[in-house]
TISE-250025 format. One record per residue: x, y, z of N, C-alpha, C in turn. Coordinates in steps of 0.02 Angstrom, whole numbers, padded with zeros to 5 digits, always signed. Layout:
<sites>
XYZXYZXYZ ...
</sites>
This chain:
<sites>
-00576+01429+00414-00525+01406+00461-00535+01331+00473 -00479+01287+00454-00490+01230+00485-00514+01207+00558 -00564+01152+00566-00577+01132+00625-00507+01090+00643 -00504+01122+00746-00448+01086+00768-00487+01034+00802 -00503+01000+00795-00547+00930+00818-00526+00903+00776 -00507+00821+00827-00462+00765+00788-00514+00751+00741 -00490+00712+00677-00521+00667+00636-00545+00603+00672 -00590+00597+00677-00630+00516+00715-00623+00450+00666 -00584+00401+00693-00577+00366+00623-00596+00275+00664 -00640+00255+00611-00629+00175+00627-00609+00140+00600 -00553+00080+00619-00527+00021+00594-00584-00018+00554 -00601-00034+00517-00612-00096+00472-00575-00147+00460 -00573-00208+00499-00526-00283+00494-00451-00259+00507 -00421-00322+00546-00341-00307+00567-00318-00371+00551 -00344-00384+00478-00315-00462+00453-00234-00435+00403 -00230-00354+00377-00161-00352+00345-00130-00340+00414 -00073-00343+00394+00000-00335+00442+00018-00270+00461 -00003-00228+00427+00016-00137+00412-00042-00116+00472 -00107-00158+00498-00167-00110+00514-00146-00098+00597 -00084-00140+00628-00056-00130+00684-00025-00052+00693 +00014-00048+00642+00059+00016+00628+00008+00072+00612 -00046+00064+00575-00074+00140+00573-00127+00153+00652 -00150+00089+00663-00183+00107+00740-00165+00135+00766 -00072+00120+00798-00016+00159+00856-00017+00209+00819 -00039+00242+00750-00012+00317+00734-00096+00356+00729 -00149+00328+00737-00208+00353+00758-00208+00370+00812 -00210+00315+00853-00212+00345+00956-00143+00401+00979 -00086+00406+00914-00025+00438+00950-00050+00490+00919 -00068+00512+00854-00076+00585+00854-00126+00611+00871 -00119+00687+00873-00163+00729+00927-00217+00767+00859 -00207+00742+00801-00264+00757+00745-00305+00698+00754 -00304+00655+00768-00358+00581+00756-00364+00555+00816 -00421+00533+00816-00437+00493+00871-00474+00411+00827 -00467+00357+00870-00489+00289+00859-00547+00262+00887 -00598+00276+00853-00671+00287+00881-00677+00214+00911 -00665+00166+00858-00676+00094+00846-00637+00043+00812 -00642-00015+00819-00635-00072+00778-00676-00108+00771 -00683-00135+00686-00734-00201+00689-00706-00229+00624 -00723-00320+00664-00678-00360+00609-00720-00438+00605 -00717-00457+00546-00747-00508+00525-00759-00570+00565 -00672-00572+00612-00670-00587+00670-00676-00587+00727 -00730-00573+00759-00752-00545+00812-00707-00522+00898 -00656-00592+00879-00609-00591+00946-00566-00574+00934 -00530-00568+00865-00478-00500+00841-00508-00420+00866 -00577-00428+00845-00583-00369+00858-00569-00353+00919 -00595-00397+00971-00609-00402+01034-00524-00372+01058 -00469-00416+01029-00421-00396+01067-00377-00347+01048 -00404-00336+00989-00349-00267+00973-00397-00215+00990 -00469-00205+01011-00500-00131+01039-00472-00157+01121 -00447-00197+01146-00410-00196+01212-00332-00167+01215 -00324-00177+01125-00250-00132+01135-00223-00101+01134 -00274-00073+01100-00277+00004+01073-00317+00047+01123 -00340+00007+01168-00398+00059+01210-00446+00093+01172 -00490+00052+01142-00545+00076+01112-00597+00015+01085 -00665+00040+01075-00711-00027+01070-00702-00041+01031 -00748-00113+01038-00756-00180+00986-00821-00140+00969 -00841-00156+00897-00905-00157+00857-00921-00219+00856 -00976-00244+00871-00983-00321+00845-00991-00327+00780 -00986-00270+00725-00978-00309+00653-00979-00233+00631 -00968-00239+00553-00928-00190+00522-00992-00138+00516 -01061-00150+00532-01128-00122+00516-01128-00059+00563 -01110-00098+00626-01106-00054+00698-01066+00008+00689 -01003-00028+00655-00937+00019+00667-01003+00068+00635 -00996+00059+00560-01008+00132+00495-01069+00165+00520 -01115+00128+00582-01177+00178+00597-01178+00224+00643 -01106+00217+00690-01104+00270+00735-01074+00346+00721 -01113+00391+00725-01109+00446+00708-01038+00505+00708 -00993+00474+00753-00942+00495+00794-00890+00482+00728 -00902+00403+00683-00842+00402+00640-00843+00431+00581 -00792+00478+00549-00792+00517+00478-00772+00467+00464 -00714+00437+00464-00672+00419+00418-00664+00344+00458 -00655+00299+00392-00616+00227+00405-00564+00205+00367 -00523+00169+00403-00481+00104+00371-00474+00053+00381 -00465+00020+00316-00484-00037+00289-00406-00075+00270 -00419-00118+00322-00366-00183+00312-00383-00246+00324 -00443-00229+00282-00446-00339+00271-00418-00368+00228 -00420-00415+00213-00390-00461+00170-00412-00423+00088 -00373-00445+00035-00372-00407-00031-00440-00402-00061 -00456-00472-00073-00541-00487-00098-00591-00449-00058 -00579-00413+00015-00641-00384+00044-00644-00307+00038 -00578-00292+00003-00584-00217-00031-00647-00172-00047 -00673-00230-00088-00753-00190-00143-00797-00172-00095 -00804-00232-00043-00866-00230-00012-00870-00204+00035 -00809-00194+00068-00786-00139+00124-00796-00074+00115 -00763-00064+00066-00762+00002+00021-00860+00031+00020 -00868-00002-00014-00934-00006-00030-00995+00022+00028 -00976-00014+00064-00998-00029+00140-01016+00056+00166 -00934+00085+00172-00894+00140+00205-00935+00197+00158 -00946+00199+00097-00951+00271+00047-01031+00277+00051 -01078+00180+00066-01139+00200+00066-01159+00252+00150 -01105+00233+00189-01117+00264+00246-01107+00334+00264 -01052+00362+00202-01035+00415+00211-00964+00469+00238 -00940+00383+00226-00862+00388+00289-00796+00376+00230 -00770+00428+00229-00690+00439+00205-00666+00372+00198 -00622+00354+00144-00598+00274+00158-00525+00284+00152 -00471+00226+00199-00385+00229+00177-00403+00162+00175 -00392+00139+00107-00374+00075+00095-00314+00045+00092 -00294-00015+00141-00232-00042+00103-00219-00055+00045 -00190-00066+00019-00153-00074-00045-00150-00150-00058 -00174-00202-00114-00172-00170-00179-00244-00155-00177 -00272-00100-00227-00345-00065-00213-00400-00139-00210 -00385-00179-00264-00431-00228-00260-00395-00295-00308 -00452-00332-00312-00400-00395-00335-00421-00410-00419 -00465-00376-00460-00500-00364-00504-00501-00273-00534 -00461-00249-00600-00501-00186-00626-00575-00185-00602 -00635-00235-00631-00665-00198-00606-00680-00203-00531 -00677-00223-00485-00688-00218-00434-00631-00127-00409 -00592-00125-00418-00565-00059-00419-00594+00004-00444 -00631-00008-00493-00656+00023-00530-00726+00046-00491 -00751-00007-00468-00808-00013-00420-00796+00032-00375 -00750+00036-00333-00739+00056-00270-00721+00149-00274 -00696+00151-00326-00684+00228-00358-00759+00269-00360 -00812+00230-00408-00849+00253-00433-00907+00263-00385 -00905+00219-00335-00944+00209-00244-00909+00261-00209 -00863+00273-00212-00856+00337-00152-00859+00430-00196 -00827+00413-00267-00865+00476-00296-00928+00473-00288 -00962+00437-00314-01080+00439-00311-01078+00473-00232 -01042+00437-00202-01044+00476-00117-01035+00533-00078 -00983+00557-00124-00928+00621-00105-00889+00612-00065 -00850+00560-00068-00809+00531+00007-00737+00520-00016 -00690+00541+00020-00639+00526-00030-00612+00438-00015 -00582+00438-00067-00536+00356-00066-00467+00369-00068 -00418+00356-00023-00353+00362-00036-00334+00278-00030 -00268+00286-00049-00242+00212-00052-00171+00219-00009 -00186+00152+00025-00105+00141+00072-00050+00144+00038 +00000+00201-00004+00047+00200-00014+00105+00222+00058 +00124+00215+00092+00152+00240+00158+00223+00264+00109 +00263+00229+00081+00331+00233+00067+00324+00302+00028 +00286+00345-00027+00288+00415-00019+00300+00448+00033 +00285+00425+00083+00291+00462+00147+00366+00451+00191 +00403+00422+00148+00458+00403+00200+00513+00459+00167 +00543+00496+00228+00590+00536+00237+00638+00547+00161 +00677+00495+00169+00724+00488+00104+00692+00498+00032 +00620+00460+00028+00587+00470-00027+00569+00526-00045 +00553+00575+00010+00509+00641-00022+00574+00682-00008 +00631+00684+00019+00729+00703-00021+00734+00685-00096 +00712+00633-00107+00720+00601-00181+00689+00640-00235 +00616+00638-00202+00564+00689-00248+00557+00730-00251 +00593+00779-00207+00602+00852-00206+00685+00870-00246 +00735+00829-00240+00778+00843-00287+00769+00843-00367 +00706+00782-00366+00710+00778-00442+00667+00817-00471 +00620+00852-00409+00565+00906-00462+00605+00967-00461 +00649+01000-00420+00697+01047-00420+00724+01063-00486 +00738+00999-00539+00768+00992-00587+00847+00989-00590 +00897+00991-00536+00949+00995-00533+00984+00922-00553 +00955+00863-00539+00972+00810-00531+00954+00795-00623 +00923+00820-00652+00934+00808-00717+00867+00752-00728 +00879+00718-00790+00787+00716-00835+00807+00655-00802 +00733+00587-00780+00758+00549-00788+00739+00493-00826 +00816+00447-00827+00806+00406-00920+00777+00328-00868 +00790+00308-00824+00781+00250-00787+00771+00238-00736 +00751+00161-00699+00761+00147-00642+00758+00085-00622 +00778+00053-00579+00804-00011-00549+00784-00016-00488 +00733-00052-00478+00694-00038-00411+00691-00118-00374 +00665-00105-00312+00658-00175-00273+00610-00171-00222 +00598-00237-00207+00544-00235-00144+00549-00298-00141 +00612-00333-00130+00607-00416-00088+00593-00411-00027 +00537-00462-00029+00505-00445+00065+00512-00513+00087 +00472-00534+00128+00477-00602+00152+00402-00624+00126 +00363-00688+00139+00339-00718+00129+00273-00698+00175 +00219-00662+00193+00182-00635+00247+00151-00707+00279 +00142-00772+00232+00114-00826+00239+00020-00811+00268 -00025-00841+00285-00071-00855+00293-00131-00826+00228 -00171-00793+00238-00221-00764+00184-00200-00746+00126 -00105-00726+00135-00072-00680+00093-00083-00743+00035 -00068-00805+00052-00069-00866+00027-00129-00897-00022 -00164-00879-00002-00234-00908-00017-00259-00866-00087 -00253-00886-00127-00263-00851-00208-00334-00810-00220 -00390-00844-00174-00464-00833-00171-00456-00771-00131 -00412-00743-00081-00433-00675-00045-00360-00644-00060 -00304-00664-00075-00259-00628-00076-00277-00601-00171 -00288-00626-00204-00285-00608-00267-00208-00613-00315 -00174-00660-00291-00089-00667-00308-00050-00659-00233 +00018-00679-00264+00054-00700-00232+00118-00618-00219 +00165-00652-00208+00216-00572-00202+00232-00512-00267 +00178-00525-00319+00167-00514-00374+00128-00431-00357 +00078-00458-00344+00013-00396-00321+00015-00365-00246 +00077-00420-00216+00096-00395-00153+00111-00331-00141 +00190-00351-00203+00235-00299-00194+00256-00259-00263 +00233-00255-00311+00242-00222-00351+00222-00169-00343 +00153-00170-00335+00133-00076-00314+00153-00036-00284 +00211-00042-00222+00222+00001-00174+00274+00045-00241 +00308+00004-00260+00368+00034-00308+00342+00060-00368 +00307+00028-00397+00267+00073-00463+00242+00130-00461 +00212+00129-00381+00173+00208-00383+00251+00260-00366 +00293+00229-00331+00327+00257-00319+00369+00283-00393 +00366+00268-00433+00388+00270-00517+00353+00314-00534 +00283+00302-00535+00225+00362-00547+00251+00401-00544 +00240+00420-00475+00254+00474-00428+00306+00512-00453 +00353+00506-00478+00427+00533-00504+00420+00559-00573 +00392+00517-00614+00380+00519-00687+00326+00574-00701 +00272+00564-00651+00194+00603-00678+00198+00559-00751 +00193+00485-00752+00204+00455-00811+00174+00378-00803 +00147+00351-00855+00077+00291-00826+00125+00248-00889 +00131+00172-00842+00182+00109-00884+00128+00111-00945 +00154+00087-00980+00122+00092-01071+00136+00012-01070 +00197-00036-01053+00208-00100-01077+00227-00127-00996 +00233-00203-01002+00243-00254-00943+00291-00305-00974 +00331-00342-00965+00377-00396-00975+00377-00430-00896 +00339-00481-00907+00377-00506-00832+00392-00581-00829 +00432-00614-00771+00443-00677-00751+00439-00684-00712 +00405-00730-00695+00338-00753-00630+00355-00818-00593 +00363-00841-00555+00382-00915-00543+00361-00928-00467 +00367-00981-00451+00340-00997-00363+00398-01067-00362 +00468-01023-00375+00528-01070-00366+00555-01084-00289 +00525-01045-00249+00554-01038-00173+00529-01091-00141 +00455-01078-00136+00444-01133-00092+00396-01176-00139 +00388-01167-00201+00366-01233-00247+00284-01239-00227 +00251-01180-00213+00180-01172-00182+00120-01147-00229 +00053-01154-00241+00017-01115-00273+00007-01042-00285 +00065-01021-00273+00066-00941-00280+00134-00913-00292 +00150-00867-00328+00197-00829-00354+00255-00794-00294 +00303-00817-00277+00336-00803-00242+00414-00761-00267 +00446-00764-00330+00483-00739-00377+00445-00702-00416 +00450-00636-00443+00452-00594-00478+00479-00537-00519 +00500-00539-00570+00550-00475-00614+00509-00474-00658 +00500-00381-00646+00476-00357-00706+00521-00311-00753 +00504-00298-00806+00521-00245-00854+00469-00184-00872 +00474-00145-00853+00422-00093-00895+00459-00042-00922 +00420+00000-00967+00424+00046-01015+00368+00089-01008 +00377+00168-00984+00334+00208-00968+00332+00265-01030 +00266+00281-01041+00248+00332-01109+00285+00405-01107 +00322+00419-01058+00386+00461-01075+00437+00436-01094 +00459+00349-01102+00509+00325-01130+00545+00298-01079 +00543+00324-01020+00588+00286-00951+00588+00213-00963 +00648+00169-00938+00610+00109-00932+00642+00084-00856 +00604+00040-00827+00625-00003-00760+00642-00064-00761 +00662-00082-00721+00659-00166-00699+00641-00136-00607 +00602-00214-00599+00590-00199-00540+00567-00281-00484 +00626-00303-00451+00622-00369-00405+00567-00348-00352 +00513-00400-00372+00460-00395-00328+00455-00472-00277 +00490-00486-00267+00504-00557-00250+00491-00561-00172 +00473-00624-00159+00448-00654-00072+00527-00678-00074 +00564-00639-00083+00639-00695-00080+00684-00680-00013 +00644-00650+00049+00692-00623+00099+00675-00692+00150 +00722-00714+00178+00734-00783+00222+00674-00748+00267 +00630-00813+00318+00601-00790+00354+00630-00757+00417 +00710-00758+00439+00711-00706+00488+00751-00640+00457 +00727-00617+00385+00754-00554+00392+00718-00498+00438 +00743-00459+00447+00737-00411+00493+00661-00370+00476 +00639-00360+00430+00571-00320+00404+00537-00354+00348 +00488-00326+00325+00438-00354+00303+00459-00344+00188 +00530-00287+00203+00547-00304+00138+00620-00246+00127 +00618-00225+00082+00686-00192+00083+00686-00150+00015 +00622-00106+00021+00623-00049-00040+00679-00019-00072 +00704-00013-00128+00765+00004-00137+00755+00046-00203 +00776+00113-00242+00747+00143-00295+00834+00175-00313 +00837+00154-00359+00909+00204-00425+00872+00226-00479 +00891+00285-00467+00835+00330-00523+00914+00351-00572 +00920+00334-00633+00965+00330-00671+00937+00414-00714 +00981+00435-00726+00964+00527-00751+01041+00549-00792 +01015+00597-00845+01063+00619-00882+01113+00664-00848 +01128+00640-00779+01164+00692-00746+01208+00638-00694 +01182+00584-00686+01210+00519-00634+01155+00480-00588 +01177+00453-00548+01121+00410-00541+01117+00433-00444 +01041+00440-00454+01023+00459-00347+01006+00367-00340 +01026+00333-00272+01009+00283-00244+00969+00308-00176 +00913+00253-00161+00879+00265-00119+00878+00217-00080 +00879+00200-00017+00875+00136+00036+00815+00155+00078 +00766+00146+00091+00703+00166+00110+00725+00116+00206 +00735+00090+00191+00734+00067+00282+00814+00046+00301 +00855+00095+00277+00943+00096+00307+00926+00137+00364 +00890+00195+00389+00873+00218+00455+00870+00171+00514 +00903+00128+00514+00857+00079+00595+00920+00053+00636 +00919+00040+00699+00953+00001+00746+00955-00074+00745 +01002-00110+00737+00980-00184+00736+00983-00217+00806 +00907-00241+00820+00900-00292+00884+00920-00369+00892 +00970-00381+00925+01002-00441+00919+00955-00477+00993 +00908-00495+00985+00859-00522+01024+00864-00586+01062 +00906-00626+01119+00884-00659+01148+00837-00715+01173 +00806-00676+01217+00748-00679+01224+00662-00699+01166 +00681-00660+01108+00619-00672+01063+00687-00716+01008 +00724-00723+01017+00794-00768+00965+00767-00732+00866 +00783-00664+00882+00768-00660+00815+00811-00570+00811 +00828-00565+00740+00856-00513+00730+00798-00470+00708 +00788-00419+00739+00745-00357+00702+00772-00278+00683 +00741-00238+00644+00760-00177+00630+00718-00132+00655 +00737-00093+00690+00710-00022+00732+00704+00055+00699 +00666+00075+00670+00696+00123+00642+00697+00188+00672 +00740+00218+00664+00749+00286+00695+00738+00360+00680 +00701+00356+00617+00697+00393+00559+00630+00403+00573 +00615+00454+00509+00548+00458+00508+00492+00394+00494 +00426+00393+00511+00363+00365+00529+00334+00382+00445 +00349+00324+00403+00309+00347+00347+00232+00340+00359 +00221+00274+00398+00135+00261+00412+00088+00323+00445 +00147+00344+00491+00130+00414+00513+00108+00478+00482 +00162+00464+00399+00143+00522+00358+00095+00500+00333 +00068+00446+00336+00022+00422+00271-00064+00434+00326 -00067+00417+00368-00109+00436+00422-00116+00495+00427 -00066+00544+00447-00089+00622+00448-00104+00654+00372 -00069+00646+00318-00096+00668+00257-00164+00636+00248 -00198+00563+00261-00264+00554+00266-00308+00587+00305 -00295+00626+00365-00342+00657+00416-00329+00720+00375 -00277+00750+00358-00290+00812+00336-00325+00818+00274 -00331+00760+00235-00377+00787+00176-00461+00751+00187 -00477+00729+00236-00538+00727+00284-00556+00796+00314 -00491+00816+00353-00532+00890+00390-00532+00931+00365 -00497+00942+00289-00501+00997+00259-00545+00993+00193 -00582+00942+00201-00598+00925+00132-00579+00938+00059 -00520+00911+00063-00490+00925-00001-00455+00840-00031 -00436+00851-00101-00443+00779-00112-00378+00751-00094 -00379+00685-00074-00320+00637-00055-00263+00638-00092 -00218+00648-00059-00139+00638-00127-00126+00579-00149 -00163+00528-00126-00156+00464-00176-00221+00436-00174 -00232+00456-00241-00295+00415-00263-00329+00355-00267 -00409+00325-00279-00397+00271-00318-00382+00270-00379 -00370+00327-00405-00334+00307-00485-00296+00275-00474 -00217+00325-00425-00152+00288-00433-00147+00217-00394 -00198+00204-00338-00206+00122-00324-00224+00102-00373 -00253+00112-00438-00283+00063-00480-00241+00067-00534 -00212+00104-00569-00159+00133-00590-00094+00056-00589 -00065+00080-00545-00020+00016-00485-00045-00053-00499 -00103-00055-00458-00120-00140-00472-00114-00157-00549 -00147-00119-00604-00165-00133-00657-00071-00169-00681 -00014-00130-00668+00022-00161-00697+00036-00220-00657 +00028-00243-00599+00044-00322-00572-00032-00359-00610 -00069-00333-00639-00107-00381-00677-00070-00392-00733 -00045-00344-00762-00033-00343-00830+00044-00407-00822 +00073-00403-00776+00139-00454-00769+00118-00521-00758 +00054-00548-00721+00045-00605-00710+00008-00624-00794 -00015-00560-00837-00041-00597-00881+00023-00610-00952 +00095-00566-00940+00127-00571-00970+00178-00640-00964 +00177-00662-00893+00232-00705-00876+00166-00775-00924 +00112-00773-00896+00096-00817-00931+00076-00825-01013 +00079-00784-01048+00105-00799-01123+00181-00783-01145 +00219-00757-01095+00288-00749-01125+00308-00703-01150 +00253-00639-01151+00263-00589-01204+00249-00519-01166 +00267-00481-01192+00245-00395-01168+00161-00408-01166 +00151-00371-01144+00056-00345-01107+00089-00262-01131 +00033-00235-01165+00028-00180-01173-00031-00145-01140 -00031-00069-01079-00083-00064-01060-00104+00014-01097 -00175+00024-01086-00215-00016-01009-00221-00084-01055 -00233-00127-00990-00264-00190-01019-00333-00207-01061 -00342-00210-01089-00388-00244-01138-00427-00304-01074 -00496-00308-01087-00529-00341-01049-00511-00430-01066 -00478-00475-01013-00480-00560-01031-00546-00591-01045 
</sites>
């Protein structure tokens, strides 16, 4: 019989943007509780365990030694993936990593092979599996009614996150490694099918900066599907969210469209002088949080792996290495 005792979980760093949204869905559900936070930054930490109503660790050592936490997540910056990771599996503690798994195969590779030696599982921040419309999408197409499918035309123009996202040394790329993965796995996911080729065009035409801000890819998956897919920082800085997932799954029967954040109310704001989107729909971070506690309390393995995080990243490597010779990348990648 499953234990009904919440999952005990601690924050690791609140330097991504996403680690706000899974906190409010730790302290709101009645499976998890938020033991802790601890962050590289000490007075981050300081003020988000004031906002969450829960302590500061003075460093990430504290958090992983107190007995109380199974499980952590990890939202530091891209480059602190390995060592976080690392950190968490020598301790013994379940890991949800943001996404992308790491900024290096092997460092991904690393982080897989550290929490198997451990027995701990590793899941990866895909949230958008978890969103309402998507798992409508994926349940029509495993049904088989909706017919085989031959294509897809995907998107994820977001805005620009600016700060660390920026910095090539911890982000590991630009809206490239940002945002390609959320949609690839989401391709996965549909296909049960791993990209075989990459075509991409890469550019930092927006704001003319050391990092990749334009992105179109092409792929070709070993069942024959093929995609295109706009991974681009190309949303003005006051669009309404952080991007605008969009999936046409093209099939020998017609084509399903998907709008992943058309659910919301628009806030015509005053006061903060900015337009935002509310959504009214289901809580994908929510699904992605409770499917992590349940495969903690039940010990059973995570529905998204570090394969499929590594999986994912591997093809935004394979595009930054295609845009720069001009040519298809065939994977897996071959070591540079």
């Amino acid at each position: 019989m499953a234990s009904t005792e919440p999952v005990r979980i601690g924050i690791m760093s609140f330097a991504h943007l996403h680690a706000d949204s899974y906190a409010h869905c730790i302290v709101s559900r009645p499976d998890t509780e938020l033991v802790g936070i601890a962050d590289h930054d000490p007075e981050r930490a300081r003020r988000k365990a004031e906002q969450f109503q829960t302590q500061a660790f003075p460093d990430y050592e504290a958090l992983l030694a107190d007995s109380r936490v199974q499980a952590v997540v990890i939202c530091s910056e891209n480059a602190r993936h390995r060592k976080l990771t690392e950190m968490a599996a020598a301790a013994g503690k379940h890991v949800l990593c943001e996404k992308p798994i790491a900024t290096s195969m092997a460092d991904g590779e690393a982080m897989i092979a550290a929490c198997k030696a451990a027995g701990v599982q590793l899941m990866i921040s895909f949230p958008c599996r978890y969103s309402p419309v998507m798992q409508r999408l994926k349940a029509r197409l495993d049904r088989g009614d909706a017919g085989t499918i031959l294509a897809f035309r995907g998107t994820n123009r977001g805005r620009n996150p600016g700060g660390w996202f920026n910095i090539l040394s911890e982000s590991g790329g630009g809206a490239t490694i940002d945002h390609t993965v959320h949609v690839v796995d989401l391709m996965r996911w549909l296909t049960h099918s791993e990209v075989k080729q990459v075509y991409a065009e890469i550019s930092n035409g927006i704001e003319h900066k050391p990092f990749d801000d334009v992105s179109f890819l092409s792929l070709t998956f070993d069942n024959g599907v093929f995609a295109t897919l706009d991974a681009s920082w190309s949303r003005p800085k006051c669009f309404p969210t952080w991007g605008d997932v969009t999936l046409e799954v093209v099939t020998d029967k017609g084509t399903l469209s998907m709008d992943m954040f058309s659910q919301n109310l628009v806030l015509y704001s005053d006061r903060d002088r900015s337009i935002t989107w509310h959504n009214w729909g289901g809580n994908m971070d929510d699904g992605l949080i409770g499917a992590f506690a349940e495969s903690v309390r039940e010990n059973k393995p995570a529905p998204i792996t570090g394969e499929d995080g590594l999986r994912a990243v591997e093809v935004a490597f394979a595009a930054y290495r295609s845009a720069e010779r001009v040519a298809p990348v065939t994977l897996p990648l071959e070591a540079s």
